[in-house]
NUFIKOL-600565 format. One line per field, with one value per residue (C-alpha): residue number from 1; chain; x, y, z; residue in one letter. Coordinates in Angstrom, 2 decimals, always signed. Layout:
N
seq <- c(NUM_...) .
mol <- c(A_...) .
east <- c(X_...) .
north <- c(Y_...) .
up <- c(Z_...) .
type <- c(A_...) .
This chain:
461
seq <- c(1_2_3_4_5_6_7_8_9_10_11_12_13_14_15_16_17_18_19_20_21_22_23_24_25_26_27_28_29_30_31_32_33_34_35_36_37_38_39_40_41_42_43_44_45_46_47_48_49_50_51_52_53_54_55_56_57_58_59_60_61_62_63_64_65_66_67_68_69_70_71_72_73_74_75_76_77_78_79_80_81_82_83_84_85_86_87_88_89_90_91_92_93_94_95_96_97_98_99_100_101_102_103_104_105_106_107_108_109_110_111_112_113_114_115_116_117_118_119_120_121_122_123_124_125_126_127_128_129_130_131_132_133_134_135_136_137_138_139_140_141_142_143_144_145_146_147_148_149_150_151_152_153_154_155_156_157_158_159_160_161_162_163_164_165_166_167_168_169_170_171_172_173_174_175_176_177_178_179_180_181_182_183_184_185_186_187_188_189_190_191_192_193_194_195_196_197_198_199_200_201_202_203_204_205_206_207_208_209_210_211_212_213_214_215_216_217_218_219_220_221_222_223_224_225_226_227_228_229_230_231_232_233_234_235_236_237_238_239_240_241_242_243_244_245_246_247_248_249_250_251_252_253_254_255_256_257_258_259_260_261_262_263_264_265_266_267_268_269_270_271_272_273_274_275_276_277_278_279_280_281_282_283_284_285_286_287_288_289_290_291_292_293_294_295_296_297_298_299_300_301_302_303_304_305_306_307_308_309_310_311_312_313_314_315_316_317_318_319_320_321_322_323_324_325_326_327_328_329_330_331_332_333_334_335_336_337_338_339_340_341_342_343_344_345_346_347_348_349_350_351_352_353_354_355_356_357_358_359_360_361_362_363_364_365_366_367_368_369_370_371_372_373_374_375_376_377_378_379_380_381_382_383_384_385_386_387_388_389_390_391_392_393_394_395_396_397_398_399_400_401_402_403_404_405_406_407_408_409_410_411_412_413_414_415_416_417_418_419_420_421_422_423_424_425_426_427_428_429_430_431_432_433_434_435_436_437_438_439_440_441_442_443_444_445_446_447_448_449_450_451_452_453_454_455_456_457_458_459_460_461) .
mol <- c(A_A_A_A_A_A_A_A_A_A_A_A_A_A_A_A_A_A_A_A_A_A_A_A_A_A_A_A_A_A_A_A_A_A_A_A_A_A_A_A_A_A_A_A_A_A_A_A_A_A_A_A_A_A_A_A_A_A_A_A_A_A_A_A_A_A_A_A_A_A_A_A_A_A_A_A_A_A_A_A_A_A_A_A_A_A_A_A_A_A_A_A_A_A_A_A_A_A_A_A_A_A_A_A_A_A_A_A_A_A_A_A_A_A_A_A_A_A_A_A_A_A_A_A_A_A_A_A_A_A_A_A_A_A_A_A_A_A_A_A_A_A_A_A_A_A_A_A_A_A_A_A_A_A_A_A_A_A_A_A_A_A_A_A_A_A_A_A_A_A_A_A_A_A_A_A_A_A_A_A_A_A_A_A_A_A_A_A_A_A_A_A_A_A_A_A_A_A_A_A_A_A_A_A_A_A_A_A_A_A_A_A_A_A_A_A_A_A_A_A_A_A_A_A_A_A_A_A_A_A_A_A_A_A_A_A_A_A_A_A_A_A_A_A_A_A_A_A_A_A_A_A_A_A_A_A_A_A_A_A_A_A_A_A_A_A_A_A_A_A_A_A_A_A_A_A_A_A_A_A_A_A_A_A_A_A_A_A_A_A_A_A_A_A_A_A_A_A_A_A_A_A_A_A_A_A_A_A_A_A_A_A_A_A_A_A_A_A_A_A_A_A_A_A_A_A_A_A_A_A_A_A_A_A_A_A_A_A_A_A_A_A_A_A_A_A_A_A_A_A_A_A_A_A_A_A_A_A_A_A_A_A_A_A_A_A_A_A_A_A_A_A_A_A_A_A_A_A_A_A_A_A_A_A_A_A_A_A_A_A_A_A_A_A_A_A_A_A_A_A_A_A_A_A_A_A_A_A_A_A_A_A_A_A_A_A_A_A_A_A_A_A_A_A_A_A_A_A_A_A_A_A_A_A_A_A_A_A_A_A_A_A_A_A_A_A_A_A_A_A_A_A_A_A_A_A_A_A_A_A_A) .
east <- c(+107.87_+108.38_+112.14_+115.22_+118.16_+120.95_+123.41_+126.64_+126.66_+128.77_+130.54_+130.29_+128.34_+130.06_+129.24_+126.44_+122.78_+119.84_+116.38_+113.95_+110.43_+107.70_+105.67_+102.84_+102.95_+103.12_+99.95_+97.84_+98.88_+98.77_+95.43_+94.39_+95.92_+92.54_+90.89_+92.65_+90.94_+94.41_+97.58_+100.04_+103.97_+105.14_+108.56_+110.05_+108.34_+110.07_+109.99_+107.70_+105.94_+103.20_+103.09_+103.11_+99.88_+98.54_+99.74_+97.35_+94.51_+94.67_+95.03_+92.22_+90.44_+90.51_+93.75_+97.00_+100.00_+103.46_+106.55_+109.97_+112.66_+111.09_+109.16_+105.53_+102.93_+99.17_+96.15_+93.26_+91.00_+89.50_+88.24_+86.28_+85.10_+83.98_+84.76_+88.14_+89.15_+89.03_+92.28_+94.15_+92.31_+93.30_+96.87_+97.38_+95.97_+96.01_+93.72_+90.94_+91.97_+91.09_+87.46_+87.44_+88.98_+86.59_+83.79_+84.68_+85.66_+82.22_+80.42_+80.20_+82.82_+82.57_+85.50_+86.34_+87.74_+91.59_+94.15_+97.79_+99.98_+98.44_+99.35_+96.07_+92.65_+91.95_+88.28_+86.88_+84.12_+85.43_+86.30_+82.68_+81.44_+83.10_+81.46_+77.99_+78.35_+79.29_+76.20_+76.88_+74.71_+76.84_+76.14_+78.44_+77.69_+78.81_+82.53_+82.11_+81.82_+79.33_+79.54_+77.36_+76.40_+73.27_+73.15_+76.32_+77.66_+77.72_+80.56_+80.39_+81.86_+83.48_+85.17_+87.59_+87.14_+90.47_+93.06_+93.48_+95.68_+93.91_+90.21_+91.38_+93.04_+90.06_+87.49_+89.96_+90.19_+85.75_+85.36_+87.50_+84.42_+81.87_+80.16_+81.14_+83.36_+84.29_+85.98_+87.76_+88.52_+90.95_+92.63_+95.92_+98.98_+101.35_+103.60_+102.25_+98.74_+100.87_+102.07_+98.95_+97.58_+100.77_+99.89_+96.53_+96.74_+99.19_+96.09_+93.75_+92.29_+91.77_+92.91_+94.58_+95.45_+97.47_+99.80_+97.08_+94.60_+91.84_+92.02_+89.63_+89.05_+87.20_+85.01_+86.17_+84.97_+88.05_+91.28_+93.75_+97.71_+100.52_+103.64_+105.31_+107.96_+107.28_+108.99_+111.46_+110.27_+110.90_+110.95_+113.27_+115.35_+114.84_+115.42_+118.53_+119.54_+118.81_+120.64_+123.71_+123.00_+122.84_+125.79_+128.12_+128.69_+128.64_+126.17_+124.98_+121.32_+120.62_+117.78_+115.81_+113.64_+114.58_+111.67_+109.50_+112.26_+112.53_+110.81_+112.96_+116.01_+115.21_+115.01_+118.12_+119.58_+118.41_+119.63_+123.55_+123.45_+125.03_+122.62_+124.45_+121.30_+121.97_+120.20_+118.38_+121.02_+121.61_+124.79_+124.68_+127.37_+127.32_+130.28_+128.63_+125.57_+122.33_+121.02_+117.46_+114.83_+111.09_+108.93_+104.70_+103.94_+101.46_+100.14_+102.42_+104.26_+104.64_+106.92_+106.00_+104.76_+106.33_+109.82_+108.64_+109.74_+113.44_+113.67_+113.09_+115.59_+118.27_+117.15_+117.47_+120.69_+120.73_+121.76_+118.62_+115.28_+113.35_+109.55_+107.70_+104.00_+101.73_+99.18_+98.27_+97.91_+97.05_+98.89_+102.54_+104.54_+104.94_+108.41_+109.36_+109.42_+111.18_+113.86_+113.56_+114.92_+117.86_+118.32_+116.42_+114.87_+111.83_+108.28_+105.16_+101.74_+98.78_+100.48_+103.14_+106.92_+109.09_+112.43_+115.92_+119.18_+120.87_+125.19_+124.81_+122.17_+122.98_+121.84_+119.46_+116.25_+113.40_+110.13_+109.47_+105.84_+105.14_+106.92_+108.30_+109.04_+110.97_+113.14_+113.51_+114.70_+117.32_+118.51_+119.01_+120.95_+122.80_+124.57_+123.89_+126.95_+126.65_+124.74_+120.55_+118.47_+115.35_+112.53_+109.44_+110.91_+108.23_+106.92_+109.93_+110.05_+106.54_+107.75_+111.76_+113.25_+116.54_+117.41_+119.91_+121.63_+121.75_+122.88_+126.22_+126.87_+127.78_+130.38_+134.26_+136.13_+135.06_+136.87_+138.55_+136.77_+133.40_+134.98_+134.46_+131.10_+129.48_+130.28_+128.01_+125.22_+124.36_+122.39_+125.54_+127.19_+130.09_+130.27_+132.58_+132.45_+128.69_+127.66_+124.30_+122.51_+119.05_+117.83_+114.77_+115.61_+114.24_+115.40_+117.20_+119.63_+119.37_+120.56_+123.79_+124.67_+124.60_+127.58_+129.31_+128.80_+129.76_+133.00_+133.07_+132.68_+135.64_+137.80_+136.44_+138.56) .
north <- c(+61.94_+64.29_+64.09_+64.34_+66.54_+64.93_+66.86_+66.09_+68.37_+69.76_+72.58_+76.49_+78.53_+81.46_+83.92_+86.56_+85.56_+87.73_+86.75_+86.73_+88.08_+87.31_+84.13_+85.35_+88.70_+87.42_+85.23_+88.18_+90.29_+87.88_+87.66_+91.41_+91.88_+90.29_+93.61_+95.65_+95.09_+96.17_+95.03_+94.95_+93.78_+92.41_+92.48_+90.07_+87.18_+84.44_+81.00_+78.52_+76.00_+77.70_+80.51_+78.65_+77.15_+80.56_+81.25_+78.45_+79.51_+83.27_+81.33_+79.15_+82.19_+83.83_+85.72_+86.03_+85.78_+85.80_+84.29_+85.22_+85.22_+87.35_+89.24_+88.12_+90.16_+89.98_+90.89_+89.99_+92.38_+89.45_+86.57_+83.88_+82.36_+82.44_+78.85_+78.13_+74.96_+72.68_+70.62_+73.61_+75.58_+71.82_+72.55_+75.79_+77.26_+80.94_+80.55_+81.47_+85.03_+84.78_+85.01_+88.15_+89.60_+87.79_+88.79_+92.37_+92.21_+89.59_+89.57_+85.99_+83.27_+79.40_+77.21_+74.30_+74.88_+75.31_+73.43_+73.67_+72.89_+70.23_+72.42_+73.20_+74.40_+77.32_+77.68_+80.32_+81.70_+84.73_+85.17_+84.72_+86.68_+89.89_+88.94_+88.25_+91.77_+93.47_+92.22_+88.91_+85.47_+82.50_+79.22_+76.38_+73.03_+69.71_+70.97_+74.37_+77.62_+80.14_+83.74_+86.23_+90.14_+90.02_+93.79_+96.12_+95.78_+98.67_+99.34_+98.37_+98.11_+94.51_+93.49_+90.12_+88.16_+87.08_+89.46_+86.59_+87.54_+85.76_+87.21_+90.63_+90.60_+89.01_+91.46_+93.81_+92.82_+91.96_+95.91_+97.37_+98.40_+98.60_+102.21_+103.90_+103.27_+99.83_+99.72_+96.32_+96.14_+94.42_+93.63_+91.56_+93.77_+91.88_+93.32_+91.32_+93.28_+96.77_+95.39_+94.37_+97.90_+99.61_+98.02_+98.30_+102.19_+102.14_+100.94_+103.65_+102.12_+103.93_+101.34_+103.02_+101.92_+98.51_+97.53_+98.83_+97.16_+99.24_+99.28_+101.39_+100.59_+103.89_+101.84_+103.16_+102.59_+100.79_+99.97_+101.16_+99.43_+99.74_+98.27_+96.80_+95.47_+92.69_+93.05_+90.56_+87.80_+87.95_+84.03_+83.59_+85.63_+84.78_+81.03_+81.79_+83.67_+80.43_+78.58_+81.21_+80.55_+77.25_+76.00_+78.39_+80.29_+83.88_+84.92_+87.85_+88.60_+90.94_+92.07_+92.36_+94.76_+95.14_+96.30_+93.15_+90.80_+92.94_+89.57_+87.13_+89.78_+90.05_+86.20_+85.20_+88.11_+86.77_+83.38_+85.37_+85.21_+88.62_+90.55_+93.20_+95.39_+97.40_+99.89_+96.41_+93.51_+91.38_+89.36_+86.72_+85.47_+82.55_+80.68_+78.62_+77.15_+79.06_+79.83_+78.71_+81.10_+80.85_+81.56_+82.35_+82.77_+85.32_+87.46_+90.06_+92.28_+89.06_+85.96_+84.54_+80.79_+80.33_+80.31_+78.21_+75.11_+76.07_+78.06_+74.44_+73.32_+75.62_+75.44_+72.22_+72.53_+74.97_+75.34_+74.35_+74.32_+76.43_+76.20_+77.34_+78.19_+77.73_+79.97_+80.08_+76.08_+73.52_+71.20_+72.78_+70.17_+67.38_+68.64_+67.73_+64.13_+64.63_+66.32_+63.74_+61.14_+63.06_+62.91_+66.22_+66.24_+67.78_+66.82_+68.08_+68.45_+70.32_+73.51_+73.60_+71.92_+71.52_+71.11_+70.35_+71.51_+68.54_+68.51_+67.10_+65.94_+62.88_+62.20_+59.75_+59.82_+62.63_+63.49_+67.52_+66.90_+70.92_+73.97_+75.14_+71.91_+70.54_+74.09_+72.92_+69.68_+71.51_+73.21_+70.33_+68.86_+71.39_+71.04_+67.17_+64.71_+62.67_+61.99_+63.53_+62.81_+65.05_+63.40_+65.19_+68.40_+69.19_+71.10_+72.64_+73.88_+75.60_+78.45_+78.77_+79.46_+77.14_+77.10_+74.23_+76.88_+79.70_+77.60_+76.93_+79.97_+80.17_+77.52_+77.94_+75.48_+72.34_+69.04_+67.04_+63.46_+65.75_+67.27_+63.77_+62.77_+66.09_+63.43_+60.79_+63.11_+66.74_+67.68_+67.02_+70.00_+70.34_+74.07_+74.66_+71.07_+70.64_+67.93_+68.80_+67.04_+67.10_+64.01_+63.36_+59.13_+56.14_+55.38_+52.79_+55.02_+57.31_+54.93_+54.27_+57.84_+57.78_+55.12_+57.30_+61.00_+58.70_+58.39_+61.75_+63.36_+61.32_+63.25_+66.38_+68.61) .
up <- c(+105.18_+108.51_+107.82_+110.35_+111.30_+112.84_+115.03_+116.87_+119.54_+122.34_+121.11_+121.30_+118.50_+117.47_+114.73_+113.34_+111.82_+110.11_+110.92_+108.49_+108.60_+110.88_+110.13_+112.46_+110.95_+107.20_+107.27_+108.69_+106.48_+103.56_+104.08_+104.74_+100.91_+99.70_+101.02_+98.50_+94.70_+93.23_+93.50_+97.25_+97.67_+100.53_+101.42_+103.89_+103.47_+105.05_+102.75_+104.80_+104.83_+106.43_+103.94_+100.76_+102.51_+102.58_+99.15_+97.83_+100.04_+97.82_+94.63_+95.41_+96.12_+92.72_+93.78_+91.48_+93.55_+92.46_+95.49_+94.13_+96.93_+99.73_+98.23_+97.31_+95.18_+95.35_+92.96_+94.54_+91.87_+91.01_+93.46_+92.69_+95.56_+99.19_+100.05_+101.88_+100.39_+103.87_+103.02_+103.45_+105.98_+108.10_+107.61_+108.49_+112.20_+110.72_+107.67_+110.20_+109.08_+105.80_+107.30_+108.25_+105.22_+102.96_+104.89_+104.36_+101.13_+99.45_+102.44_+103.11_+103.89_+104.76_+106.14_+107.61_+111.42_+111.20_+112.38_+113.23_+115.95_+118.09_+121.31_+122.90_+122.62_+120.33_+119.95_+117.33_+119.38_+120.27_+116.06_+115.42_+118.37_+116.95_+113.63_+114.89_+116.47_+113.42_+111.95_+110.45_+110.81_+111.60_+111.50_+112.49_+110.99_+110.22_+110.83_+109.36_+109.32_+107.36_+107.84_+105.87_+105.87_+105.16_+104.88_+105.57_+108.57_+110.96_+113.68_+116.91_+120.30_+120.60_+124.45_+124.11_+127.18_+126.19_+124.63_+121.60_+118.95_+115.79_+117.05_+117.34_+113.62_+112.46_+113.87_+112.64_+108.90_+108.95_+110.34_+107.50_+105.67_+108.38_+108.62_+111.46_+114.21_+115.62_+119.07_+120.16_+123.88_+125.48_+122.15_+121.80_+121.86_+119.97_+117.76_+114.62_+115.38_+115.43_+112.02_+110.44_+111.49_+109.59_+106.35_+106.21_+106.64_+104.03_+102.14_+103.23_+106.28_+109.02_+112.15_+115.55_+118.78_+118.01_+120.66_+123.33_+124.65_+122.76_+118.54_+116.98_+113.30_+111.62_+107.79_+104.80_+101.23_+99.70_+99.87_+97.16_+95.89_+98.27_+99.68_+102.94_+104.79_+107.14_+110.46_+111.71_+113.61_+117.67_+118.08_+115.60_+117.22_+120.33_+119.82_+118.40_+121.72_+123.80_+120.75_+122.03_+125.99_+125.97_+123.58_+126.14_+122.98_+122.12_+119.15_+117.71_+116.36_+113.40_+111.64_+115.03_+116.66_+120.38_+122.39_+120.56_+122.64_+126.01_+127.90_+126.75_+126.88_+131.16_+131.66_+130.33_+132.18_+134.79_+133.91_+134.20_+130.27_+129.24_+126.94_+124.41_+123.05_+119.87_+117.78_+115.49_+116.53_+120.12_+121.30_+123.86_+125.51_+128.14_+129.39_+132.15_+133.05_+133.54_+136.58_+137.40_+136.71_+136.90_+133.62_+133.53_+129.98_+129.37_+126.55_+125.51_+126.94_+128.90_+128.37_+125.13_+124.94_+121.84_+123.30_+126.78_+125.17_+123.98_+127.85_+128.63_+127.06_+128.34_+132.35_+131.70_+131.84_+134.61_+138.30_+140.46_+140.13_+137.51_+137.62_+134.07_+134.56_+130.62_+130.82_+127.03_+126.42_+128.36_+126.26_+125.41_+127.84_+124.87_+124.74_+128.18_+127.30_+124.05_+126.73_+129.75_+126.84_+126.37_+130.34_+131.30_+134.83_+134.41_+136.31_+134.70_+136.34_+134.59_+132.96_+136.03_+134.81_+137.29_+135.41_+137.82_+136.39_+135.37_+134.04_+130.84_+128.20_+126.36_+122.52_+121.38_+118.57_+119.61_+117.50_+117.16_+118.34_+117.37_+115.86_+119.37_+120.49_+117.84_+117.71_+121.85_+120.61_+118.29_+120.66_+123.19_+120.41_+119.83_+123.75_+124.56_+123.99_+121.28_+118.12_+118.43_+115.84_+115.81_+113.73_+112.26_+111.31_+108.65_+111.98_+112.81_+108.48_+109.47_+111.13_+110.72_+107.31_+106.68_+110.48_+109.58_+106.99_+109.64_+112.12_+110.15_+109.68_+113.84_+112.92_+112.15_+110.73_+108.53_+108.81_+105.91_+107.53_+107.07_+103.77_+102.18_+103.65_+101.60_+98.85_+100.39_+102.07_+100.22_+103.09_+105.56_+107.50_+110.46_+111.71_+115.04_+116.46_+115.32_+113.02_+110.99_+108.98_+107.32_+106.78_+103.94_+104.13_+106.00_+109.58_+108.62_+106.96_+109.79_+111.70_+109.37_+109.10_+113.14_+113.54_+110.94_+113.15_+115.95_+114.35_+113.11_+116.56_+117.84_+114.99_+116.52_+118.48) .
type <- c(X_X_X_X_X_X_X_X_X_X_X_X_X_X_X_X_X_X_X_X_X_X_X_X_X_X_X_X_X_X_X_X_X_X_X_X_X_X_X_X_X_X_X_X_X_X_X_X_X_X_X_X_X_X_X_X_X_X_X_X_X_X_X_X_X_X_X_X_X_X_X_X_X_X_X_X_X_X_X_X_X_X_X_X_X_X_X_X_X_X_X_X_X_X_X_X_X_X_X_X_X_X_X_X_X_X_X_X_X_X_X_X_X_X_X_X_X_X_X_X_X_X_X_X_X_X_X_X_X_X_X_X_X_X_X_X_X_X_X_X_X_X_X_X_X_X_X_X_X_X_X_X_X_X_X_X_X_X_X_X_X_X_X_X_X_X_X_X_X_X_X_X_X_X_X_X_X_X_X_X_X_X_X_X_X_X_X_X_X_X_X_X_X_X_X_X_X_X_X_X_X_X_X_X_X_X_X_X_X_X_X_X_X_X_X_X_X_X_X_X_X_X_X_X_X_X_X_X_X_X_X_X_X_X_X_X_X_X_X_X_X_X_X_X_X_X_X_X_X_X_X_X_X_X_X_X_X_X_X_X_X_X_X_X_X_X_X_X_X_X_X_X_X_X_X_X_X_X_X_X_X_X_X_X_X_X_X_X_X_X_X_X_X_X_X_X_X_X_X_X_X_X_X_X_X_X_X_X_X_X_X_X_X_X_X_X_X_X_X_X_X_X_X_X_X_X_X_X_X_X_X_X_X_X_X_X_X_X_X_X_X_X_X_X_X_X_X_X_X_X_X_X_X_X_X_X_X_X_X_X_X_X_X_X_X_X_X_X_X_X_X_X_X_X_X_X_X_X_X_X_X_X_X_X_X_X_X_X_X_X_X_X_X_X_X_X_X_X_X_X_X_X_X_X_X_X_X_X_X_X_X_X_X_X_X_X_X_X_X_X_X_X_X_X_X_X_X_X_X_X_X_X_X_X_X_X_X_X_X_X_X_X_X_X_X_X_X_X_X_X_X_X_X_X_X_X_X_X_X_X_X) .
């Protein structure tokens, strides 16, 4: 089952929150372990859904990895196979990275194409043109992919068309061991890449130039043991900023690195959200509605797509007219009619969304179509009147680790009426006028527990 949260919205959040580690720098790196024939720690690893994926992707691999907490340890000395086992590599977009690493590490790799959020076209070519260039035949067939060095590979000079994130750690992790010098051009920047580079030169690689647009990757032998921290994750944070902005609340962000959320930072500025920057922490404060603001997502340093949907959410509930240009996805708007149920104005055509401020948003049932979309559709929640239910959350458990706890920990006081439904409910929660619950039940239940938050939210203050 997809599951449900339940909220009772329509009051302030208030209060401090940690964010944990970065999903999208945890499954690189997860991967880029299998390069090292001894053993690596990771610290920081954030408990999801997408990463015990991963974890059975290296233990289907040969690797022995032990998950306790957040901390995750890896001995990939000994693998045992080259095959990607294609249920998993279906469920989880970034297994495409354990390509490259196997690749460098046997020399061959096959896998199914990978799947993920249903959010757009990601094609693999330019994955496999970096590989093909390094030396490797490929040959895509019946659904998958084969990837072999038939002798070692030998650096090159690689240009992206497209500065893609998961193609330039790929090409990264495949040209590890290649002799010589390999030169990627017009490489992503992303922070997760500056990351990935960090740990593997804790290794012994020899990687510079992350977070530019030109990496250079210098092949060494072998990898030895080592240790890292994974960095905090950005959209995390910054969906718990709009979570801040858009409940009229004031909430502050630890555990974050600043410059990685400088984007988002300027836009709700600009939205007349006030922005309080410290040395790793950020406190937003909003006591009216938003301005509107117009948002073009683009690769970073840019606006990140993966917090267009939950900027959706809060110009929704803005003065005027915002208009928020996709340029990453053609098909990251599913949201907007998740929203328009909730009484959202918002007109979509191609990647253009035209979304008109409206006063309130009202709650009713919503699906979380994606990972972005359904934290969008928590957030809506979060400020509509009334009881949302937001249904399909195993995509919303992909990328953010116990949202519903950290979430109550911006809330104040618990009620006695809420007290006693604990009793009925385990998964129940009331922080600062919110009602919270995650649901793991049939509709039909859902639909019980509604009448009884209805009631609820007419005890709340």
């Amino acid at each position: 089952m997809g599951g449900k949260f339940i909220i009772v919205g329509g009051a302030s959040l208030e209060g401090e929150v940690s964010v944990s580690g970065a999903k999208n720098s945890a499954l690189p790196i997860m991967a880029a372990a299998l390069l090292s024939r001894g053993r690596t720690v990771l610290y920081g690893i954030p408990r999801l859904r997408d990463v015990m994926v991963m974890k059975k992707v290296l233990e289907c691999l040969g690797a022995e990895v032990k998950y306790q907490g957040h901390c995750m340890e890896i001995n990939a000395s000994k693998l045992s196979s080259h095959e990607i086992p294609p249920d998993l590599t279906r469920k989880l977009r970034a297994s495409n990275l354990i390509m490259g690493a196997l690749l460098a590490r046997v020399g061959k790799v096959t896998a199914a194409y990978p799947g993920g959020c249903d959010i757009g076209s990601r094609p693999m070519d330019l994955h496999l043109k970096g590989f093909q260039l390094l030396g490797a035949a490929v040959e895509e067939r019946g659904g998958f992919i084969h990837a072999e060095f038939k002798k070692s590979p030998v650096g090159t000079e690689i240009y992206l068309d497209y500065p893609s994130v998961g193609a330039t750690e790929n090409i990264i992790l495949s040209a590890v061991f290649a002799r010589g010098k390999t030169i990627i051009k017009n490489a992503a920047r992303e922070p997760e890449i500056v990351d990935l580079q960090n740990f593997l030169n804790k290794l012994g690689a020899v990687v510079k130039g992350a977070g530019t647009g030109t990496i250079v990757i210098e092949g060494v032998d072998e990898l030895m043991e080592g240790e890292h921290e994974i960095i905090p994750d950005r959209i995390e944070a910054a969906t718990f900023m709009a979570a801040g902005a858009i409940t009229r609340g004031r909430v502050k962000i630890n555990n974050i690195i600043p410059e990685h959320l400088e984007a988002v930072i300027i836009k709700l500025k600009e939205t007349g959200v006030s922005v309080n920057v410290g040395c790793s922490s950020v406190e937003v404060h909003c006591e009216g509605p938003v301005n509107a603001v117009n948002i073009k997502t683009l690769p970073y340093p840019g606006f990140p797509t993966d917090m267009q949907p939950q900027m959706m959410a809060l110009l929704s509930l803005g003065e005027g007219t915002s208009i928020i240009s996709e340029t990453i996805f053609e098909n990251r708007f599913k949201h907007a009619l998740e929203l328009s149920r909730m009484g959202a104005d918002i007109t979509v055509e191609g990647r253009i969304a035209v979304v008109k401020g409206v006063q309130k948003l009202s709650g009713t049932f919503v699906e979380a179509t994606d990972l972005r979309a359904g934290a969008a559709l928590i957030l809506a929640g979060l400020a509509a009147e009334g009881v949302s239910v937001v249904e399909n959350i195993r995509h919303i458990d992909r990328g953010y680790e116990n949202i519903d706890l950290k979430l109550r920990t911006l809330g104040q006081k618990l009620l006695d009426l809420i007290n006693k439904m604990q009793r009925l409910c385990c998964f129940f929660w009331v922080y600062g006028g919110h009602a919270f619950w995650r649901c793991k039940v049939c509709s039909l239940w859902a639909l019980s527990i509604k009448r009884i938050l209805d009631t609820a939210k007419a005890a709340i203050p």
